[in-house]
N, C-alpha and C positions, 0 to 999 in steps of 0.2 A: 562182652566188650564192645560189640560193636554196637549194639540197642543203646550202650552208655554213653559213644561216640555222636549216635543222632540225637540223646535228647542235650548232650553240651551244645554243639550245633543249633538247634532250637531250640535252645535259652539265649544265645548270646542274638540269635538273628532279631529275636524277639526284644531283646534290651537295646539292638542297636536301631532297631524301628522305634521304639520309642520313645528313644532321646533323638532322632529325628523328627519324629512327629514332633517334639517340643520346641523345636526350634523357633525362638520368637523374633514376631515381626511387626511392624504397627500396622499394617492393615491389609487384607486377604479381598479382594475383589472375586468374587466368582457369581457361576451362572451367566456368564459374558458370552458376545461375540466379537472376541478381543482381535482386533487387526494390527497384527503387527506391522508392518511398513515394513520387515527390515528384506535383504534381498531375496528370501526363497518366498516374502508372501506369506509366512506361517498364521495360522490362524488360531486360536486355543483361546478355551473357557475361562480359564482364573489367571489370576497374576497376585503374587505378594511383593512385599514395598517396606523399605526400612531406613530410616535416618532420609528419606527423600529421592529413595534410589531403589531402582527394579533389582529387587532376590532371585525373581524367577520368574516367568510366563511355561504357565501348561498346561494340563487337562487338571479338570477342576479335583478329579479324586484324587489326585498326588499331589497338588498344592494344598490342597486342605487337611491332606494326611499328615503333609510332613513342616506346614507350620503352623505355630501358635499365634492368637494375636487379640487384641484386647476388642479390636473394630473390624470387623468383615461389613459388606457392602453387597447385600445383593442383586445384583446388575437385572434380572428378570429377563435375561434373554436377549438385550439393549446391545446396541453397534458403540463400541467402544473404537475409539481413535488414536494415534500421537495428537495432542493439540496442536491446532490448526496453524500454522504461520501468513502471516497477511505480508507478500515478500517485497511489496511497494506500496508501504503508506503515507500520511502527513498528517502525527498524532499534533502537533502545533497548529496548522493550517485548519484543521477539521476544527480545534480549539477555539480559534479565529473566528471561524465561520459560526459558530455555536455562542459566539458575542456580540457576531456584526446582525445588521438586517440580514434574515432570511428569503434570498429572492430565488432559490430551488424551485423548479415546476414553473414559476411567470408564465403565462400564457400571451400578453403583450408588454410592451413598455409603459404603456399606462399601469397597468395590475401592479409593476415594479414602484411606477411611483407613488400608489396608493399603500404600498407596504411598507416603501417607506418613511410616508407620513405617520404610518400609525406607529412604526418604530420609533421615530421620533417624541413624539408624542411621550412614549413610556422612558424612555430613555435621556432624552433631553442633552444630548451629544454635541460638544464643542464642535465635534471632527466627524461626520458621517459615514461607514462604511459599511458597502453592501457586498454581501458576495453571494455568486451560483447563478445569477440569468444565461440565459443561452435563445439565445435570437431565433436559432433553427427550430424551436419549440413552437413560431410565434406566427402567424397569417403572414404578415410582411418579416421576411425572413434578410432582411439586409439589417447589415450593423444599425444602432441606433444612432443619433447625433446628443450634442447635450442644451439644444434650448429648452425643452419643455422640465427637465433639471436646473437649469440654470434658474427661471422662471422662479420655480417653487423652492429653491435655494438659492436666494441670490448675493447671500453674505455668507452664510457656514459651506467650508468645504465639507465635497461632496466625492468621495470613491466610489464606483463601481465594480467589481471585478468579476471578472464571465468565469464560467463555473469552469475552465480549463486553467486559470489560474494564469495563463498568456495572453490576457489581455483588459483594457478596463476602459470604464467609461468616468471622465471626469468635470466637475460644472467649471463654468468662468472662474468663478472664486479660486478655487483647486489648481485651476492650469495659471491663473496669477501670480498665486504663490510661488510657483514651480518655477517659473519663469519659461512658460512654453508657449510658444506661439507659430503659426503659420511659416515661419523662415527656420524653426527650430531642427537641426540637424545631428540624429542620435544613433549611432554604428550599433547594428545590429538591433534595432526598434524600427518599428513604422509609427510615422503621424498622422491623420488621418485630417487631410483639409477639404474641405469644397467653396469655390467661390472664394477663395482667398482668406478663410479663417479655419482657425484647427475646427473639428468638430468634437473634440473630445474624446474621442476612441482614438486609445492608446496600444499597442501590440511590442510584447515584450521587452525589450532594454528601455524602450521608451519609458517606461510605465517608473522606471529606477528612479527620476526625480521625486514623483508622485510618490513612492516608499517612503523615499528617504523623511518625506513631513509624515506622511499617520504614526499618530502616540500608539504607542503601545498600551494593550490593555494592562491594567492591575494585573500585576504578578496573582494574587489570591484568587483572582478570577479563572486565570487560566489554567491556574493548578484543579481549582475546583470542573472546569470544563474537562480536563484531563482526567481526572478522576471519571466523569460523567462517562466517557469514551473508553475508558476501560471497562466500567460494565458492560454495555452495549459491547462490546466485542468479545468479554466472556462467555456472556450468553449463547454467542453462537457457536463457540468453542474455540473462539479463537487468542491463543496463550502467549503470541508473538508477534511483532510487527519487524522488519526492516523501516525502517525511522529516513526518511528519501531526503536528506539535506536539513541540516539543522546548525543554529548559530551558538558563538560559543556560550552566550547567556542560556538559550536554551538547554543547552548542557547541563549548567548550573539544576536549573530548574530541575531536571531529572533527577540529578543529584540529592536535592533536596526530597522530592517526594522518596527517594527510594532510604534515605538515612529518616524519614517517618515512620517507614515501612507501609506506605501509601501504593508506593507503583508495584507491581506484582507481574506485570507482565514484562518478560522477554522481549527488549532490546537491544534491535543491531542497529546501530545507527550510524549514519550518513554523515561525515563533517562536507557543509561547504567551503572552499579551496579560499578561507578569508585568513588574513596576517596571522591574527589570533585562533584559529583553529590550527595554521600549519606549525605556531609555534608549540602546540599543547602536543600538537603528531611527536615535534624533537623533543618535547621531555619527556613524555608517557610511554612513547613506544604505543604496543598492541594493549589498550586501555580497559581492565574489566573490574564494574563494580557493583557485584551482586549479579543482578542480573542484567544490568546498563553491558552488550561491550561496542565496542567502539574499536574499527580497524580500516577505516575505509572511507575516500572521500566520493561527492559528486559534483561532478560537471553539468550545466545544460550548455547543451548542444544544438540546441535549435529550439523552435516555439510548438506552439500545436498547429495539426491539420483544421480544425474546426475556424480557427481564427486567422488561419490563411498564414500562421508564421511556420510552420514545417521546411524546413530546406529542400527541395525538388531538385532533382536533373533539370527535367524538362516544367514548362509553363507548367501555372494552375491551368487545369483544363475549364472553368468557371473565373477566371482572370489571366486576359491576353497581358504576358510580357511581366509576370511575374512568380516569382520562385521562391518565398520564403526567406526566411534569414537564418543565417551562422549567428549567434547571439555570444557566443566565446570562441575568439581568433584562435586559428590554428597555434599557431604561438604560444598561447595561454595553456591549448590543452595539452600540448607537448609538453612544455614544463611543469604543469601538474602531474602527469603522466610520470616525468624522472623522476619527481619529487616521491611520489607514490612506490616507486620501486627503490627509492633511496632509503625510505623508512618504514617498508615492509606492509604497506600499507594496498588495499584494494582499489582499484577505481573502477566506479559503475556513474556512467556516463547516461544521460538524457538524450536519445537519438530517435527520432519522430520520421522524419523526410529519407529518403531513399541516400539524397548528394550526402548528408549529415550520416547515414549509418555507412555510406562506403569509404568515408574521410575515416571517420574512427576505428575500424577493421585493418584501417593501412597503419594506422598506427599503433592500437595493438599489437599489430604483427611482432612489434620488438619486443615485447616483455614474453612472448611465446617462445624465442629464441633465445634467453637466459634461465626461464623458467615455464616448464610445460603445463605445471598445477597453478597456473597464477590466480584463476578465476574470475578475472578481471570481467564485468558486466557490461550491458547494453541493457539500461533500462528502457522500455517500451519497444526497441526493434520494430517499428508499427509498418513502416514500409521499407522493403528493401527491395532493390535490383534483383531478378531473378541470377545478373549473373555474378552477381556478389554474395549469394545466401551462403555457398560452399567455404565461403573463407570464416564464417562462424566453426565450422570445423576442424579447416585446416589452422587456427589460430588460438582455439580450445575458449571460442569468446562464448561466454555464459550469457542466452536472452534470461531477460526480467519483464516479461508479457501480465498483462493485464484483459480477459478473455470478455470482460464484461465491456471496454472498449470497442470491441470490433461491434457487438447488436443494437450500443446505443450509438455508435457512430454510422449505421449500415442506414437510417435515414437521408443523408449526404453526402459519405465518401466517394462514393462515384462520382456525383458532379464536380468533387473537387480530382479527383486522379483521372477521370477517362475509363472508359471500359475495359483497355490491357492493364493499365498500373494497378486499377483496382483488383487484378489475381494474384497480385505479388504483397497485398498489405494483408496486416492480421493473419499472419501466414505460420499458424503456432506449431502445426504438423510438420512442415517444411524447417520449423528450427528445430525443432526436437529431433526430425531425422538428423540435422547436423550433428548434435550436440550430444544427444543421449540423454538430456536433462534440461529442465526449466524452471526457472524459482517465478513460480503464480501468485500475484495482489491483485489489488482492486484500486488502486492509485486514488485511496477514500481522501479527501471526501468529495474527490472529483466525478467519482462513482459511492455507492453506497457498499458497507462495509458486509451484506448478507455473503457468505462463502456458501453459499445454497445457489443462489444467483452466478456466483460465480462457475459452479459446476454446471449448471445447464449452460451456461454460455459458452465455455469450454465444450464440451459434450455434444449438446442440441444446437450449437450456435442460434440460440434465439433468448430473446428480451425475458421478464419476466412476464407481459404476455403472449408468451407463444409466439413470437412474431419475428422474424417471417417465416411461414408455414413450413419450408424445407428447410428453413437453418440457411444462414447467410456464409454461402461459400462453404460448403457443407463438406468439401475435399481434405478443409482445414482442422477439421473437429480435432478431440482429444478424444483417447476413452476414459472409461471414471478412472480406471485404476491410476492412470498417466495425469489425471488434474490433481488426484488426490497425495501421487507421489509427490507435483510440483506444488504439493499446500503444506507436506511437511518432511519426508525425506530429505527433497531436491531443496526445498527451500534453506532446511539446514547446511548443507552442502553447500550452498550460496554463499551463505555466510560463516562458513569454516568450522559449524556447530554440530557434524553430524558427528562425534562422538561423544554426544552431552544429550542432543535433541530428535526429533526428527520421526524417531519410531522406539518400538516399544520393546525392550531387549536388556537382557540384565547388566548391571551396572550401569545404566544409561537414566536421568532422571525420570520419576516417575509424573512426565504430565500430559492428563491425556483428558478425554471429554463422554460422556457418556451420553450417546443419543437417543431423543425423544422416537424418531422414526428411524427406519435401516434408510442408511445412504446406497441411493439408486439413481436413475437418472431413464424418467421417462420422455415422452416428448411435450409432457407439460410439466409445467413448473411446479413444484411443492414444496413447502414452506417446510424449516425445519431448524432444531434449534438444541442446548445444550439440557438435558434434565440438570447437569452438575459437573461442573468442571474442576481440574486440580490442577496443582502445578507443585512439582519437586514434592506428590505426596499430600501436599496440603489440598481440602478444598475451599474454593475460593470464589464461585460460586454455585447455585443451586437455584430451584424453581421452589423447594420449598420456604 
């Protein structure tokens, strides 16, 4: 009786193994070095995947025991990831810039004008617009003027825009049209005269006449650029952008590429605080389509350090008797601010300059006092008051750091802060101890979009060449596991996604990146990139 008791026993253990072995799935990933993200850090070999959503992660003999599946993938031993999140970008701008003249890297203002021409040339532009020079790259490092433009453009307007995006240089032509001149008086802009005529460089609000005339490119153009930029960021693995300010045509445009089924990548996107945006906030609510969502507006709140528009306490230390500009009145952000907590919505604010990130902590403070999860942001947090960092905690304000800023900026932020202000900027340790968390971009295509770059910057605080030899303010660093949490965890969590995104756990989609080298982080820089990327399951790219 009882011999007959164990062999029922091992019949039924045995049928019920293998209608679990049968269990089907669309596709069994094993042979991995699968990183999970989620919070114990779990690490395991295989993972299966079904209708676009993780079955299981675990040791590769019990997932491949107990599913079936028509596609298995094997990984060869490969650093598997959550897809990357890029948690401050400008998939429109970077768009822009991939239509206009390319002036990235200029060495002088002359090299600028010469690329111009040849742009021209091919191009043959009503309306000329350059973007990416940066003067500090350049022998004479002082802003440019615009005769030697006006000269070689003396009838087609002529834009320039510095690769910070705060600021520009404009011809005769350009600033006529605009109607800007030498007495011209604009809140929250600088004009730039000498000798009693503008010289053309333009520094933020300013620069809003000069918008409002450049044509927009072709719709098809830009879709096509957008497309282009979507590759380029798969490759590296990266499956998601934060979308930093976007208008409501642009909207559209997403719209459309995503009912082609063209856009593929995860977007969080930013509305700018315009009529037609706030009105789409009161109809839509919290807005999600496909993979478009949309809950959350941006403010700028001051201009860049580079171009002297950051808001300061105290003087530029490299310009007596001045301080940057407020570019949106107090006024303004306060009632986008109610506006935001009136319809549920997030705000992540543009704050560069120390005076600009202690203004908006003060006013944070109130939505922390009705609601302690608000997640409200501080994109770039770049310098703050040492004794203001603690109210990032005490007000649960989420930094939106960009790591690759502080090694290209460590050529001249000194001379613009002084030797004390400069231990209190790019201070990403310092928020992280506030906060517990940080959502990491590359604020492309102000920066370039490698998330490899980004990690050594983070990490090794140094350039893509090694530079400077101990890492710039080396107190500040990350460790990898803490950049790679704020490139897809923490990033999710930014943007309210981390029960959908972020790391790699079941029922959670399945998208993730399989890499060519193990992610590590030496003190030089190594190039590295996606063999094959997925998203929700599907792949969407590959090397092969």
């Amino acid at each position: 009786m009882k011999n007959n008791l164990v062999h029922v026993i091992l019949f039924l253990t045995t049928l019920l193994s293998s209608c679990i072995k049968g269990k089907s799935v669309d596709l069994v990933v094993y042979n991995a070095q699968i990183h999970t993200m989620d919070e114990a850090g779990y690490l395991f070999n295989a993972m299966a995947i079904k209708d676009g959503k993780i079955v299981e992660v675990g040791p590769e003999r019990q997932i491949r025991n107990k599913y079936a599946s028509d596609e298995e993938i094997d990984a060869q031993g490969k650093d598997i990831y959550p897809g990357f999140t890029d948690a401050h970008g400008h998939i429109f701008s970077y768009a822009d810039q991939l239509l206009s003249a390319n002036l990235v890297g200029s060495k002088s203002f002359d090299e600028v004008l010469v690329r111009l021409e040849k742009y021209q040339q091919k191009k043959h532009r009503s309306f000329i617009i350059g973007r990416g020079w940066d003067q500090s790259l350049w022998e004479d490092k002082a802003f440019p003027t615009n005769e030697k433009l006006s000269q070689l453009f003396p009838n087609t307007p002529v834009c320039l825009i510095r690769i910070d995006g705060h600021a520009l240089i404009a011809n005769d032509a350009l600033l006529k049209l605009a109607k800007i001149d030498a007495s011209t008086n604009i809140d929250g802009g600088i004009i730039h005269v000498n000798k009693g005529k503008c010289t053309g460089f333009l520094v933020d609000n300013a620069m809003n006449p000069i918008y409002e005339l450049i044509p927009p490119f072709p719709e098809k153009e830009i879709m096509k650029a957008i497309l282009e930029i979507q590759d380029e960021l798969l490759q590296y693995g990266i499956t998601g952008v934060h979308e930093a300010g976007i208008q409501y045509n642009q909207l559209g445009i997403f719209n459309k590429l995503i009912a082609q089924q063209r856009l593929v990548l995860n977007v969080y996107a930013m509305l700018m605080p315009t009529k037609e945006n706030k009105d789409f906030a009161l109809k839509n609510g919290i807005y999600t389509n496909k993979n478009l969502l949309i809950r959350s507006f941006k403010v700028i709140g001051d201009g860049a350090l580079g171009s002297r528009g950051a808001f300061l306490k105290k003087e530029y230390s490299d310009q007596h008797n001045h301080f940057g500009v407020l570019t949106t009145p107090v006024s303004d952000i306060k009632a986008i601010a109610a506006f935001c907590q009136k319809v549920g919505y997030q705000l992540n604010t543009h704050a560069i300059g120390d005076s600009t990130n202690a203004l908006l902590l003060s006013i944070y403070k109130n939505i922390f006092t009705v609601n302690k999860d608000h997640r409200w942001r501080i994109e770039h947090a770049q310098v703050v008051d040492k004794k203001d960092i603690d109210l990032f905690g005490k007000y649960a304000v989420f930094p939106s750091i960009q790591p690759t800023h502080a090694v290209s900026d460590q050529r001249w932020a000194e001379l613009r802060l002084g030797k004390e202000r400069i231990k209190h900027a790019y201070a990403y340790k310092s928020l992280l101890n506030q906060v517990g968390m940080v959502a990491i971009g590359t604020d492309f295509p102000i920066e370039i979009t490698d998330p490899f770059l980004t990690i050594h910057a983070a990490v090794q605080r140094k350039n893509s060449e090694d530079f400077p030899a101990n890492g710039f303010y080396i107190s500040e660093q990350l460790t990898l596991s803490e950049c790679l949490k704020g490139m897809t965890i923490w990033a999710a969590f930014a943007a309210f996604q981390e029960k959908q995104l972020g790391s790699l756990e079941k029922g959670k989609d399945a998208t993730f990146a399989i890499f060519e080298n193990k992610l590590t982080s030496t003190s030089e820089y190594k190039p590295n990139f996606s063999l094959a990327t997925f998203i929700k399951g599907k792949k969407v790219y590959s090397v092969d």
